[in-house]
C-alpha positions as CSV (number, residue, x, y, z in Angstrom):
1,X,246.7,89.2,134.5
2,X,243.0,89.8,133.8
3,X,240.9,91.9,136.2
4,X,238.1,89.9,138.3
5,X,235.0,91.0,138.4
6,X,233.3,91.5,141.8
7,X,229.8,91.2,140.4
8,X,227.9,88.6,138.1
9,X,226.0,89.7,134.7
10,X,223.0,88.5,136.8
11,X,223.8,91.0,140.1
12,X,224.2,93.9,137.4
13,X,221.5,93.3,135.7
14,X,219.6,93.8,138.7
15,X,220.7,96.7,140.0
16,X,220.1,98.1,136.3
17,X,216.6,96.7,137.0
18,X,216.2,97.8,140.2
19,X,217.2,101.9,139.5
20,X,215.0,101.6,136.7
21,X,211.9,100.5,139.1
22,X,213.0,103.2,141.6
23,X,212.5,105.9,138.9
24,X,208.6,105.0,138.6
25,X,206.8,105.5,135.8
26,X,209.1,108.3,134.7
27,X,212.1,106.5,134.2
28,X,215.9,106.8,134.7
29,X,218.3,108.3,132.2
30,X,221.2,106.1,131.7
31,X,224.2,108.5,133.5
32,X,222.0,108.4,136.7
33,X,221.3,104.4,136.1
34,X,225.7,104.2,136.0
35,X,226.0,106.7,138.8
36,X,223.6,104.8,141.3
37,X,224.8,101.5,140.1
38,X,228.1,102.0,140.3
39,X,229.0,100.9,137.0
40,X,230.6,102.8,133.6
41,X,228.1,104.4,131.0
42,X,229.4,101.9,128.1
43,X,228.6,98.5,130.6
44,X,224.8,100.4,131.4
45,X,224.4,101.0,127.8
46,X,225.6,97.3,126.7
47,X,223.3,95.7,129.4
48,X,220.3,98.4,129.0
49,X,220.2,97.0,124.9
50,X,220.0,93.5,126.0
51,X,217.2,94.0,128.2
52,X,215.7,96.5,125.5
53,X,215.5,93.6,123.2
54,X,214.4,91.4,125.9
55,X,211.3,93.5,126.2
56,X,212.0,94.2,130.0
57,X,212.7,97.9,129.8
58,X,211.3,100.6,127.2
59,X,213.7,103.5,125.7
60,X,211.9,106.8,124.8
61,X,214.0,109.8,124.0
62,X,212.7,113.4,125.0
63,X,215.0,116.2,123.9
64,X,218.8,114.9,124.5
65,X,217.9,112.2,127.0
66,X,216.7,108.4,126.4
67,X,214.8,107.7,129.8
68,X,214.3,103.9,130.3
69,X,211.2,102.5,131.9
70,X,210.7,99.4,133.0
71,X,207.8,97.3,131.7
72,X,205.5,94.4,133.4
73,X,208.1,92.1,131.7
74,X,210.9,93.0,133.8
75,X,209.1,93.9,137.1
76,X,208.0,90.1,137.0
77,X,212.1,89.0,136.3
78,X,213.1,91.7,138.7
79,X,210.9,90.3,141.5
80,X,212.1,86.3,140.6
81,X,215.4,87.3,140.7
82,X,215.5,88.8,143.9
83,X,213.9,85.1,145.2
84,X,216.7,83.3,143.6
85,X,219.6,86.0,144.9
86,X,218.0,85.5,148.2
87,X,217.8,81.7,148.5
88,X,221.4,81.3,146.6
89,X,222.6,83.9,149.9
90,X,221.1,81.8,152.3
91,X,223.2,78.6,150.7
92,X,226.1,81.1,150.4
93,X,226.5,80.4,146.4
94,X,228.5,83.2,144.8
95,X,226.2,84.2,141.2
């Protein structure tokens, strides 16, 4: 029996997004990304890659850390996103 997942690919990487953009211009290192987002350090690494190689979030490493700030890129899909999570809530589509 296989484990259902509560949230979408789409509602994580939003939430990745979205602690990203609370960090500011400074960033978020990936443990605090997992630990406000509720989700394990290998799935916030996995996603964090694909939206590295999207170009919506920059990695720069300082010391032992890599800090990840978003870019223009993925405030612009952050912001859409939210539109579409919003209307597909008011329809009452699961995503």
């Amino acid at each position: 029996m296989s484990k259902q997942q509560y949230r979408s690919e789409m509602g994580i990487i939003s939430e990745i997004l979205g602690v990203t953009m609370d960090g500011g211009r400074g960033g978020a290192i990936i443990s605090s990304i997992a630990r406000r987002a509720n989700l394990s350090h290998y799935t916030v690494t996995e996603k964090c890659q694909k939206l590295i190689d999207a170009g919506m979030i920059e990695s720069t490493s300082n010391n032992r850390n890599h800090t990840l700030v978003v870019t223009e890129k993925g405030i612009q899909f952050f912001q859409e996103l939210q539109k579409f999570i919003e209307i597909a809530q008011s329809i009452k589509v699961r995503f």
